[in-house]
N, CA, C and O atoms as a DFTB+ gen file, in Angstrom:
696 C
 N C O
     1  1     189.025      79.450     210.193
     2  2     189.404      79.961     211.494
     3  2     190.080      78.882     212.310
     4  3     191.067      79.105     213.011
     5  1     189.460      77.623     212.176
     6  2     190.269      76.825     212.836
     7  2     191.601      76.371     212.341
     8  3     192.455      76.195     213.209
     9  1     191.872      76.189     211.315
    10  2     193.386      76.075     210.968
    11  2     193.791      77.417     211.303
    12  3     194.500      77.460     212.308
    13  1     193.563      78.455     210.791
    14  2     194.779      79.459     211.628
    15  2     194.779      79.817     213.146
    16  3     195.713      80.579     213.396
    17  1     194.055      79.520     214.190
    18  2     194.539      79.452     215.559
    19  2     195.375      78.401     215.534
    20  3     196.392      78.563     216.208
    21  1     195.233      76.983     214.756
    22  2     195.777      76.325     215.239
    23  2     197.285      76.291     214.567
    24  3     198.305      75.823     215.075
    25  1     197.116      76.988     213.141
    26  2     198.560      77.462     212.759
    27  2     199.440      78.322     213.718
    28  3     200.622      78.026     213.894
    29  1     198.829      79.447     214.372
    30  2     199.318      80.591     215.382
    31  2     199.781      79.717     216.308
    32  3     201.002      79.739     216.465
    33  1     198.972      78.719     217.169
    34  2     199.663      78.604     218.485
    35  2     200.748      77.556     218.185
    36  3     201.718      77.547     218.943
    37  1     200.700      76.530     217.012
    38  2     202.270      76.233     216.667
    39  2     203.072      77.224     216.202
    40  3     204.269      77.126     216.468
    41  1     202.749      78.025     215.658
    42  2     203.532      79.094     215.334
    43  2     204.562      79.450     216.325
    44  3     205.761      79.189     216.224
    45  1     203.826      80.236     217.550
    46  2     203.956      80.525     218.811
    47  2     204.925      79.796     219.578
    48  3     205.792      80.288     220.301
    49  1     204.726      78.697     219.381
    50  2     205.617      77.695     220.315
    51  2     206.644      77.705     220.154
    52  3     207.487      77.843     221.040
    53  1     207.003      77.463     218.178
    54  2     208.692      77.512     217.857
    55  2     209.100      78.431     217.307
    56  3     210.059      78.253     216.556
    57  1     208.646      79.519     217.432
    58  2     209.038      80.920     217.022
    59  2     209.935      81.446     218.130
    60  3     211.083      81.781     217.839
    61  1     209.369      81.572     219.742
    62  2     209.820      82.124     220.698
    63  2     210.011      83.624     220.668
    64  3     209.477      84.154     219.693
    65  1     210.377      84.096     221.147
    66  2     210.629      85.627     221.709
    67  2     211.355      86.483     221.636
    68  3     211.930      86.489     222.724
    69  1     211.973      87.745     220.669
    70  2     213.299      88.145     220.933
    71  2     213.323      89.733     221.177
    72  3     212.124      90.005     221.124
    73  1     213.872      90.695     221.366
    74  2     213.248      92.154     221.250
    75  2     213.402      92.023     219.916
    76  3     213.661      91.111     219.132
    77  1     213.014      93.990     219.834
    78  2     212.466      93.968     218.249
    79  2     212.289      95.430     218.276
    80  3     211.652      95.970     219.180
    81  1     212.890      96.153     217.213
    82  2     212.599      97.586     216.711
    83  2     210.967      97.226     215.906
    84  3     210.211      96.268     216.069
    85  1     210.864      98.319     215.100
    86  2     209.646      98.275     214.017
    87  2     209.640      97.366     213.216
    88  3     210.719      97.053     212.713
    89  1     208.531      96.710     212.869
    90  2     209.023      95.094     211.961
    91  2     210.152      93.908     212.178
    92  3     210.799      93.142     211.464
    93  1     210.031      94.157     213.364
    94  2     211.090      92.885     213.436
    95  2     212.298      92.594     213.238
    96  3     212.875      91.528     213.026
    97  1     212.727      93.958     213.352
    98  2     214.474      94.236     213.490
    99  2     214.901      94.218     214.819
   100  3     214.381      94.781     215.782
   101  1     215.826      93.568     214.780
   102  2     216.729      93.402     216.233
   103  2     217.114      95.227     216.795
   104  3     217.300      96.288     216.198
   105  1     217.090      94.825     218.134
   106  2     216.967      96.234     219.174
   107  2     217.711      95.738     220.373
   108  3     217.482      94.601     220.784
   109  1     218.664      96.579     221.017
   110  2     219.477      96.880     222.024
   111  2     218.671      96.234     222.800
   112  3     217.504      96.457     222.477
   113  1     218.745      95.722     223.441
   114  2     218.203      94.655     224.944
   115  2     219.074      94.212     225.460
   116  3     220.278      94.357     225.247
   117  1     218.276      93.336     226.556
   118  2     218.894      92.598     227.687
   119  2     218.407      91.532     227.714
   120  3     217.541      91.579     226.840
   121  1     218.393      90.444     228.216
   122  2     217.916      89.553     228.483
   123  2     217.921      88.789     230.380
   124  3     218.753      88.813     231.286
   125  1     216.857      88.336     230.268
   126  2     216.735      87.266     231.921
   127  2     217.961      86.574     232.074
   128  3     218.898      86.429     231.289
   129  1     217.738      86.084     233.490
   130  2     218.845      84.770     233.158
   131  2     218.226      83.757     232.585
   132  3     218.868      82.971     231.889
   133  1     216.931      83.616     232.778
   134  2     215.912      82.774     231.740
   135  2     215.976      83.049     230.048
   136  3     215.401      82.381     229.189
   137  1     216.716      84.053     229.874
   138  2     216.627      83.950     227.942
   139  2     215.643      84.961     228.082
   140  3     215.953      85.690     227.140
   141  1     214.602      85.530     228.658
   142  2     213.434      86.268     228.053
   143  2     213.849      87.525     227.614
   144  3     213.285      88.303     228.383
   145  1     214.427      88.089     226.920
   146  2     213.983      89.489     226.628
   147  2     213.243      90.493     227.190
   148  3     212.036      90.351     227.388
   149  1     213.968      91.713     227.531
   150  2     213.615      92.702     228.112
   151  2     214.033      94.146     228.051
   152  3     215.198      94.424     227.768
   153  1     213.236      94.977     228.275
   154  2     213.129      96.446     227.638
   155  2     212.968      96.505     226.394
   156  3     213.600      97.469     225.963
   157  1     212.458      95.979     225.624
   158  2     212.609      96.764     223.760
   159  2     211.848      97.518     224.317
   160  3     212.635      98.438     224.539
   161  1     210.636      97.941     224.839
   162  2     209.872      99.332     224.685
   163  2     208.527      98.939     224.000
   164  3     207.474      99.572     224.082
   165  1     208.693      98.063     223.476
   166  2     207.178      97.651     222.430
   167  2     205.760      97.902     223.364
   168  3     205.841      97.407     224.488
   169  1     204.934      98.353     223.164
   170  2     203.592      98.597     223.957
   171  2     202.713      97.499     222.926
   172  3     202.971      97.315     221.737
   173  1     201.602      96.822     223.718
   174  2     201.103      95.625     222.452
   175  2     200.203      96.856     221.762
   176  3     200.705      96.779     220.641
   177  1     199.417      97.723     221.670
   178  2     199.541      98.743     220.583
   179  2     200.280      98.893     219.556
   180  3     199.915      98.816     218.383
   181  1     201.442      99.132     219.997
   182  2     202.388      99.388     218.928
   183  2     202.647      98.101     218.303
   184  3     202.478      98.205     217.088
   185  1     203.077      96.630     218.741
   186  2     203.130      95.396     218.005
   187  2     201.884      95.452     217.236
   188  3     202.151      96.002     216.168
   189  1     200.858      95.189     217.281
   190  2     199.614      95.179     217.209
   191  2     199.483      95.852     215.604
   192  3     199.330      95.269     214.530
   193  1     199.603      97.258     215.901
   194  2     199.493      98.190     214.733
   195  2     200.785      97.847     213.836
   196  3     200.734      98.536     212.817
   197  1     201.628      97.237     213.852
   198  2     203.276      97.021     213.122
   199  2     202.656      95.511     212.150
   200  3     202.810      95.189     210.972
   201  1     201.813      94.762     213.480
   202  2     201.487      93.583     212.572
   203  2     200.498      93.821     211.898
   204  3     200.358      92.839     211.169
   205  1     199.623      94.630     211.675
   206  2     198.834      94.879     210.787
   207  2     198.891      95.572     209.593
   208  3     198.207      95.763     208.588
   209  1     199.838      95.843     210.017
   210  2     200.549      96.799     208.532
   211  2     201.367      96.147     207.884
   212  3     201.475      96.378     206.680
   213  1     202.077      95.264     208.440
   214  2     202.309      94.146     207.210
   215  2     201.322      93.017     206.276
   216  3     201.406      92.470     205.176
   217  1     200.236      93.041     207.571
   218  2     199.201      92.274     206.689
   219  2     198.816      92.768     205.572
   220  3     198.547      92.180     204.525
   221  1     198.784      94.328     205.919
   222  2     197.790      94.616     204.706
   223  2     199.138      94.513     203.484
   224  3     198.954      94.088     202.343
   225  1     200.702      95.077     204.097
   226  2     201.363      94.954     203.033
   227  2     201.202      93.840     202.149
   228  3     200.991      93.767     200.938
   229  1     201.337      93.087     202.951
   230  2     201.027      91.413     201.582
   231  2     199.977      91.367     201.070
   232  3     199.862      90.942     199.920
   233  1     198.895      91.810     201.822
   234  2     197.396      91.958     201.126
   235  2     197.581      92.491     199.589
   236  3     197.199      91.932     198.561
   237  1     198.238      93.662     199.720
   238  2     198.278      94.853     198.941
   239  2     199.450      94.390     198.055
   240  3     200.064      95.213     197.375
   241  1     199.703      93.344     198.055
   242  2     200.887      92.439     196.899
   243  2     199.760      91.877     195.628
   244  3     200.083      91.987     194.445
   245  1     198.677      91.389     195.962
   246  2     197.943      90.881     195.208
   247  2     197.327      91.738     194.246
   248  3     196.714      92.737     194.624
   249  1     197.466      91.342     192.628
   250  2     196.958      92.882     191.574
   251  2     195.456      92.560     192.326
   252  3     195.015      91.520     192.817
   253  1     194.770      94.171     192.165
   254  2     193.654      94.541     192.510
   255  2     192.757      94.239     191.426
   256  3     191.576      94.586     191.419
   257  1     193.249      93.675     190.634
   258  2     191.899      93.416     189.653
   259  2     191.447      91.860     190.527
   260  3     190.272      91.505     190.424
   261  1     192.361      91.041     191.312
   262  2     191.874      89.805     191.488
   263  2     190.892      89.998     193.177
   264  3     190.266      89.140     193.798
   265  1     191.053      91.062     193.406
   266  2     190.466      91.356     195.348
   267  2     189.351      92.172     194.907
   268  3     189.321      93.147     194.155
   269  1     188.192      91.391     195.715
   270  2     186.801      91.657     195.682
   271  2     186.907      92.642     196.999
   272  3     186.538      93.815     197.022
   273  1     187.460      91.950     198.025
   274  2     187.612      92.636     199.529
   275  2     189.004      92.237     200.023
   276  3     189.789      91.329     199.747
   277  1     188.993      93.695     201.201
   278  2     190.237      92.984     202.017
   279  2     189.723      93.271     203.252
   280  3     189.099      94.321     203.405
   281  1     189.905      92.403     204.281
   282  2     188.790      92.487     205.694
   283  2     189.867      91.875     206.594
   284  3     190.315      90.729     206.641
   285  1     190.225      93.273     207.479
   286  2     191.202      92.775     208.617
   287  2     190.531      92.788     209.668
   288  3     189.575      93.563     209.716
   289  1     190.847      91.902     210.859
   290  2     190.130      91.801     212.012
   291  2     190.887      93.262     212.602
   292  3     191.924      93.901     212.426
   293  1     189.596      93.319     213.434
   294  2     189.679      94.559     214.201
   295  2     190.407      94.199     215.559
   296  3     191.161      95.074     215.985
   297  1     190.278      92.927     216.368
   298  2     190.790      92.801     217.156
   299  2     191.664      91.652     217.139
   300  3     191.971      91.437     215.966
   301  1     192.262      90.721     218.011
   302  2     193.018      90.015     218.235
   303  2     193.750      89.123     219.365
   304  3     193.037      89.212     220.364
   305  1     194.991      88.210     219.671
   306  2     194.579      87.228     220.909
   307  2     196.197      87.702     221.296
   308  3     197.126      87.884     220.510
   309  1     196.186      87.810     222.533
   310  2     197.635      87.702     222.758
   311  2     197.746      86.460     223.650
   312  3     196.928      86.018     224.457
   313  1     199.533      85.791     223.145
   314  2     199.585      84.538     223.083
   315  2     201.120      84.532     224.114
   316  3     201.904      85.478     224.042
   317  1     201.335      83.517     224.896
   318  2     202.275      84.007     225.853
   319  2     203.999      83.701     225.185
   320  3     204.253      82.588     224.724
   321  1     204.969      84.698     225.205
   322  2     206.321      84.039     224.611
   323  2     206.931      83.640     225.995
   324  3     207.397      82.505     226.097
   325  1     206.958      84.396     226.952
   326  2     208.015      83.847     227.786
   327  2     206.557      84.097     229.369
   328  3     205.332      84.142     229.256
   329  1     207.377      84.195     230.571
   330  2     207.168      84.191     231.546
   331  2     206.239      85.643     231.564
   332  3     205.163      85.859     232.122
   333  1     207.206      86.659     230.621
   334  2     207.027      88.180     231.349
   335  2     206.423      88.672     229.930
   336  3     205.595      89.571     229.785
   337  1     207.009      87.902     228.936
   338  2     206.254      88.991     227.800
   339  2     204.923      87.896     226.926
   340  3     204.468      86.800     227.253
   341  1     204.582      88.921     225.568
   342  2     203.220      88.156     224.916
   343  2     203.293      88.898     223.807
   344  3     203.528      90.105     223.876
   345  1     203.038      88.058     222.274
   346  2     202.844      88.817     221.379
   347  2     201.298      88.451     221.079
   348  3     200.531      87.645     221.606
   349  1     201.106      89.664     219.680
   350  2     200.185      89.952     219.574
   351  2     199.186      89.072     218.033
   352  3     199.767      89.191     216.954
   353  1     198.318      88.571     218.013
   354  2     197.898      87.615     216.744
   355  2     196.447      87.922     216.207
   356  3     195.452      87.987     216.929
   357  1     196.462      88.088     214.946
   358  2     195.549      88.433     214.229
   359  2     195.802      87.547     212.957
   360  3     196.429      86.500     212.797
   361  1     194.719      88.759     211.687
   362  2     194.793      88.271     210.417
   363  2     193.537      89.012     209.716
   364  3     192.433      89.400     210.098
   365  1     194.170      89.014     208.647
   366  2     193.665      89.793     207.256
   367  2     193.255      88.787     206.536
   368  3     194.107      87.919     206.345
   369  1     191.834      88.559     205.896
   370  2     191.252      87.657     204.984
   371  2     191.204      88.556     203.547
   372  3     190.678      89.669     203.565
   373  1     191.718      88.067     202.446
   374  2     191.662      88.692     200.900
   375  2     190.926      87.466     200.351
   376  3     191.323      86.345     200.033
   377  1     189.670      88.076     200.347
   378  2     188.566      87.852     199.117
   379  2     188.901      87.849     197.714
   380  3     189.529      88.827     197.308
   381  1     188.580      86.872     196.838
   382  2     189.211      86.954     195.842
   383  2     187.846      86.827     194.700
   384  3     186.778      86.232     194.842
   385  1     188.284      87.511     193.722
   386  2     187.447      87.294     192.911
   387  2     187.331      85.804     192.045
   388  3     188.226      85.007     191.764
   389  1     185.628      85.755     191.692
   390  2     185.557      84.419     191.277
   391  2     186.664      83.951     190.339
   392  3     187.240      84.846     189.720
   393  1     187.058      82.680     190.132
   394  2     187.943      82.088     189.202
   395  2     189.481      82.120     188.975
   396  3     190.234      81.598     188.153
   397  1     189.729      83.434     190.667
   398  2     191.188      83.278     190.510
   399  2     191.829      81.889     191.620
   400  3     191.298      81.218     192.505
   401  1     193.064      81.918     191.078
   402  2     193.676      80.660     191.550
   403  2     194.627      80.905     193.113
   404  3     195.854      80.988     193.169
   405  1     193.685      80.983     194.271
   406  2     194.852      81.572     195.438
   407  2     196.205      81.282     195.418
   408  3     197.082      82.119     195.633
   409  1     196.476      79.618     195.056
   410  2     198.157      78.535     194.775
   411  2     198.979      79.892     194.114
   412  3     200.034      80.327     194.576
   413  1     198.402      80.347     193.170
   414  2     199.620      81.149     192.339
   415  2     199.763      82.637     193.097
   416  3     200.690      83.446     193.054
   417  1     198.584      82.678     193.749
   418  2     198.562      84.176     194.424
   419  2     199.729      84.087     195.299
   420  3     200.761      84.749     195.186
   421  1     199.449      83.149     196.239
   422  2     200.236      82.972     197.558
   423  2     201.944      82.494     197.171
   424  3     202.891      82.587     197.952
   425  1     201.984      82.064     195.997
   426  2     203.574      81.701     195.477
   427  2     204.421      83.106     194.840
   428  3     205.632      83.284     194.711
   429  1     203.121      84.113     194.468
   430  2     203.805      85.303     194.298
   431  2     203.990      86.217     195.577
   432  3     204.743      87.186     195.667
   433  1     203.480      85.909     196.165
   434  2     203.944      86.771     197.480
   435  2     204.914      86.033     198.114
   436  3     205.796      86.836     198.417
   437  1     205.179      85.069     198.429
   438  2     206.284      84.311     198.338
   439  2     207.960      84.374     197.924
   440  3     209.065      84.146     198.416
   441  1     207.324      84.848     196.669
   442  2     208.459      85.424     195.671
   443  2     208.796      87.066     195.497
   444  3     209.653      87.611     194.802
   445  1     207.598      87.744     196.568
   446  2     208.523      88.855     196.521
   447  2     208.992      89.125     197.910
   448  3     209.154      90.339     198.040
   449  1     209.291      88.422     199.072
   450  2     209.829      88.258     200.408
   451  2     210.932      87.760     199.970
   452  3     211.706      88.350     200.723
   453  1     211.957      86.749     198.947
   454  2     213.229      86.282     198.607
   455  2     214.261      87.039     198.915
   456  3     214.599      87.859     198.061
   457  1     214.642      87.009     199.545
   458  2     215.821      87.410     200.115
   459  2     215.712      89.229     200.616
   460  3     216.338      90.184     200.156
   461  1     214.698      89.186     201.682
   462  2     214.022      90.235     202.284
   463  2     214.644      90.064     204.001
   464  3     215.780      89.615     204.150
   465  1     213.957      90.385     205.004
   466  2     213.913      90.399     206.249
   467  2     213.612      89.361     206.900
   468  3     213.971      89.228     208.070
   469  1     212.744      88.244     206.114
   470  2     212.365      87.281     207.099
   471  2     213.018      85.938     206.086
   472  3     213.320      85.774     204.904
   473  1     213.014      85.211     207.244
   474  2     213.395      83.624     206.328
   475  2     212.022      82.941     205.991
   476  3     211.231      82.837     206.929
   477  1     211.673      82.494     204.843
   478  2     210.582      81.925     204.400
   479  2     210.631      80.110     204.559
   480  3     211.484      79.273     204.262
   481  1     209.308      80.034     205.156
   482  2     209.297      78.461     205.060
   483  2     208.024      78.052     204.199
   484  3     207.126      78.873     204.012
   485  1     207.961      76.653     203.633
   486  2     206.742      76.611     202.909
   487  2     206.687      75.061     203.402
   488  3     207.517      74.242     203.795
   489  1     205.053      75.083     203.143
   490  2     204.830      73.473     203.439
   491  2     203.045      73.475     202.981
   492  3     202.512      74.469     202.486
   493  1     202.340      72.233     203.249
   494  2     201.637      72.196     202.865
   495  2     199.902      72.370     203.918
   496  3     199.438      71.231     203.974
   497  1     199.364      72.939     204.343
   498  2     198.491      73.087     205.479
   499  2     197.595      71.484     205.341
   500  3     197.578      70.691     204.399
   501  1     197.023      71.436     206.451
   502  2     195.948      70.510     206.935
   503  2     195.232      70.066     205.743
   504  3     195.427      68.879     205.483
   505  1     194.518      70.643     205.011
   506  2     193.678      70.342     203.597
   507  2     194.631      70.431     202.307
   508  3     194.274      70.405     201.129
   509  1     195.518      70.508     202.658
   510  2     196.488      70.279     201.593
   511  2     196.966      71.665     200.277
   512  3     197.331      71.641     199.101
   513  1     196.710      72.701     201.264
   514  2     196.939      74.051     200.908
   515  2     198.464      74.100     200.959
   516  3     199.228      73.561     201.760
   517  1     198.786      75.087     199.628
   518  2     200.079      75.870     199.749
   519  2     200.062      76.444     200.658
   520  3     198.954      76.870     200.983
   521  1     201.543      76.855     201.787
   522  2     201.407      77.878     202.860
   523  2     202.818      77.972     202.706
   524  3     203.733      77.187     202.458
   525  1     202.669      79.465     202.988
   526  2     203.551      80.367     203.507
   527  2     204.057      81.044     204.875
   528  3     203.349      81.633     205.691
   529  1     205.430      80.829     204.940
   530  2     205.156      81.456     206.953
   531  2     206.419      81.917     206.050
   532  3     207.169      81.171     205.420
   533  1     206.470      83.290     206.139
   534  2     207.008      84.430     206.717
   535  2     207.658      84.671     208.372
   536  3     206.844      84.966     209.247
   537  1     208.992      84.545     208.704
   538  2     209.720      85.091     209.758
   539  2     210.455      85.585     209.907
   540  3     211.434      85.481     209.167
   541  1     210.423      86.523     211.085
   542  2     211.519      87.039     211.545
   543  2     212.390      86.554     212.173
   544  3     212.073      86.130     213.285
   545  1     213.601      86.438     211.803
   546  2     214.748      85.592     212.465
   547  2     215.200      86.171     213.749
   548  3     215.892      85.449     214.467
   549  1     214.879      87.505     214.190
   550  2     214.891      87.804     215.397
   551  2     214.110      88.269     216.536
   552  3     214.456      88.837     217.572
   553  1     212.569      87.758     215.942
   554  2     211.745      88.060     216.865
   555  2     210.955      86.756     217.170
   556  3     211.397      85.628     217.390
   557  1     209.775      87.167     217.131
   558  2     208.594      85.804     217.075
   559  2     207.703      86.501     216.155
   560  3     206.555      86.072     216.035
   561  1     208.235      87.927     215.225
   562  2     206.887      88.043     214.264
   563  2     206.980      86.619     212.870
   564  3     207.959      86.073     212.362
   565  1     205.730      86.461     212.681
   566  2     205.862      86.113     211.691
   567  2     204.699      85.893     211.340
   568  3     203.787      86.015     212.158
   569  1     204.413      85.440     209.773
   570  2     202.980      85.933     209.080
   571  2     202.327      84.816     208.095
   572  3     202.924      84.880     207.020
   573  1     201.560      84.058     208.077
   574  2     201.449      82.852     207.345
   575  2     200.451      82.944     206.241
   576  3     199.313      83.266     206.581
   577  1     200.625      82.772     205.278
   578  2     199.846      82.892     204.061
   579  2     199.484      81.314     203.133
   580  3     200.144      80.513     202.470
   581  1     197.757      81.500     203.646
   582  2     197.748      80.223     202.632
   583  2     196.189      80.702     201.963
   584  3     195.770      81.852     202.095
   585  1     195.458      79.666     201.264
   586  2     194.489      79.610     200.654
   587  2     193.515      79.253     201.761
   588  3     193.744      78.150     202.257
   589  1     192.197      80.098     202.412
   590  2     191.306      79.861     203.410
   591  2     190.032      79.307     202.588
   592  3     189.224      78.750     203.331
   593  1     189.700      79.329     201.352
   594  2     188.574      78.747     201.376
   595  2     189.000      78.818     199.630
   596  3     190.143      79.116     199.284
   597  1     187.703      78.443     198.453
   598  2     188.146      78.702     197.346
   599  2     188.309      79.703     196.627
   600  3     188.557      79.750     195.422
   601  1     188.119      80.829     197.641
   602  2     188.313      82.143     197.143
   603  2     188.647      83.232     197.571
   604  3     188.352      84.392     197.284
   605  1     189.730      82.440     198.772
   606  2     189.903      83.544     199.652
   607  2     191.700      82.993     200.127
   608  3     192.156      81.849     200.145
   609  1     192.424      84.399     200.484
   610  2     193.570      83.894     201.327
   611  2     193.568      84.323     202.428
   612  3     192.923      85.359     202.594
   613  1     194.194      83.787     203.480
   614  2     194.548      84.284     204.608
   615  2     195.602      84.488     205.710
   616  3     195.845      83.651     206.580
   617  1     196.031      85.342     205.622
   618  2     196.912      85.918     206.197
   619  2     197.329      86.148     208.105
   620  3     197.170      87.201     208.723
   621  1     197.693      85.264     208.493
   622  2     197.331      84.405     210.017
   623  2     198.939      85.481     210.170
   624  3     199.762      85.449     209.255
   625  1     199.174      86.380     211.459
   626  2     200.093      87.132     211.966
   627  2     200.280      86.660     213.567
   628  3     199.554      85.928     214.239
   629  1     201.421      87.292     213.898
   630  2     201.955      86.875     215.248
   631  2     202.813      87.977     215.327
   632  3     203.595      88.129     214.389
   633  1     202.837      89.212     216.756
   634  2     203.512      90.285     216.160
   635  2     205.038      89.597     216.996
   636  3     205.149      88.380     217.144
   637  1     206.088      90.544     217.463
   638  2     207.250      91.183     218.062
   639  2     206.846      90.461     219.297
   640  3     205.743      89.918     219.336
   641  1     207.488      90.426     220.092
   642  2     206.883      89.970     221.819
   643  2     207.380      91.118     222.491
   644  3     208.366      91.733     222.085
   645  1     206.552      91.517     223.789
   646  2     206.437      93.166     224.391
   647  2     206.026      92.479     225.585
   648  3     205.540      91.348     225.608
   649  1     206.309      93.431     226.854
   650  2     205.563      93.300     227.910
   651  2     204.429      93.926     227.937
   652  3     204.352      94.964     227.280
   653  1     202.993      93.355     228.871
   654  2     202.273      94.265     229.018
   655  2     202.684      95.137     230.377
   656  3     203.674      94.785     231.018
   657  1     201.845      96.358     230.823
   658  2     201.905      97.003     231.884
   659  2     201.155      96.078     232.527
   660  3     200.373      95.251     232.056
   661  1     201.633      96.410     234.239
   662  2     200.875      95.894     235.353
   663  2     199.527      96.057     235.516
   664  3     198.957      97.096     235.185
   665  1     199.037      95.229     235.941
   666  2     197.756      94.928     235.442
   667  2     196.626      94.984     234.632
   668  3     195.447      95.304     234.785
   669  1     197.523      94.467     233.473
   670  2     196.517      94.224     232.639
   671  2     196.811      92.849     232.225
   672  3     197.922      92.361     232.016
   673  1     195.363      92.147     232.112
   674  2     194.995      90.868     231.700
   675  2     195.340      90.618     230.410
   676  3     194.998      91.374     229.500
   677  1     196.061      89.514     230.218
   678  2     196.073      88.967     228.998
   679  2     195.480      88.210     228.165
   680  3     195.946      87.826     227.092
   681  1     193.824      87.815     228.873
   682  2     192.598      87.449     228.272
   683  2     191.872      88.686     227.590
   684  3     191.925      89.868     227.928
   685  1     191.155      88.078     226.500
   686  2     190.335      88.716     225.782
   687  2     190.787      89.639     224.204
   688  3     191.854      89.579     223.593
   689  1     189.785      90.298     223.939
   690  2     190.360      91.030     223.116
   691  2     191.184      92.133     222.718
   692  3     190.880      93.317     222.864
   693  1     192.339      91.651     222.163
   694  2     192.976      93.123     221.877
   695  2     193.246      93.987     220.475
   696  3     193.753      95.108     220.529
């Protein structure tokens, strides 16, 4: 848990903000004179539910003979992109069965994003894990995949950036 908040809020920082149709396709907007993005329409519901459905998509990359469980958080943190908007951050943990090797798991999911929607970066995490970040080149979604423990991967998300409605707090759970 602590490497992926602390993956998310770097994430967060140099990702930035852009509108966004469903998954992270570019959408008719406007922008501030500040750069922020405005009107896509996104409700953090709708980001929310868009980023979770890619989690499970990658989840659901891994053959099922090697997943004991797949356990998505129910809730999640929203993290600020600009002045006016906030995306949405979670993650899906895949349990793996004893003796499989996450390194090769996470290099095949890897390999089936190649020349997809997002630009892929790879590097090596804090403990010296393979990782994967998954992005969208025109939003701030993006989705990081590495090895969470010796038998588990995890799948650290950041959705679209959306405004919320007036008054509502951007502490707590969403």
């Amino acid at each position: 848990m602590r490497l992926t908040v602390g993956a998310v809020l770097v994430l967060v920082g140099i990702t930035g903000c852009a509108p966004s149709d469903q998954f992270g396709e570019p959408s008719k907007s406007t922008t501030t004179k500040e750069g922020a993005p405005v009107g896509n329409g996104l409700t953090w519901q709708e980001a929310k539910a868009q980023t979770q459905d890619l989690e499970l998509e990658i989840a659901r990359l891994i053959p099922e003979d090697k997943v004991v469980k797949i356990d998505q958080g129910k809730t999640g943190t929203l993290f600020s992109c600009s002045e006016t908007q906030h995306n949405w951050n979670g993650a899906t943990t895949v349990t793996l069965s004893k003796g499989t090797e996450p390194e090769a798991l996470v290099k095949a999911i890897e390999a089936q994003y190649q020349d997809s929607r997002f630009t892929i970066e790879t590097d090596l995490s804090i403990t010296g894990n393979y990782r994967v970040q998954l992005r969208s080149p025109h939003t701030a979604a993006s989705y990081i995949i590495v090895r969470d423990d010796p038998n588990a991967i995890r799948i650290a998300s950041g959705s679209a950036c959306f405004t919320l409605p007036g008054g509502v707090y951007p502490g707590g759970d969403f």
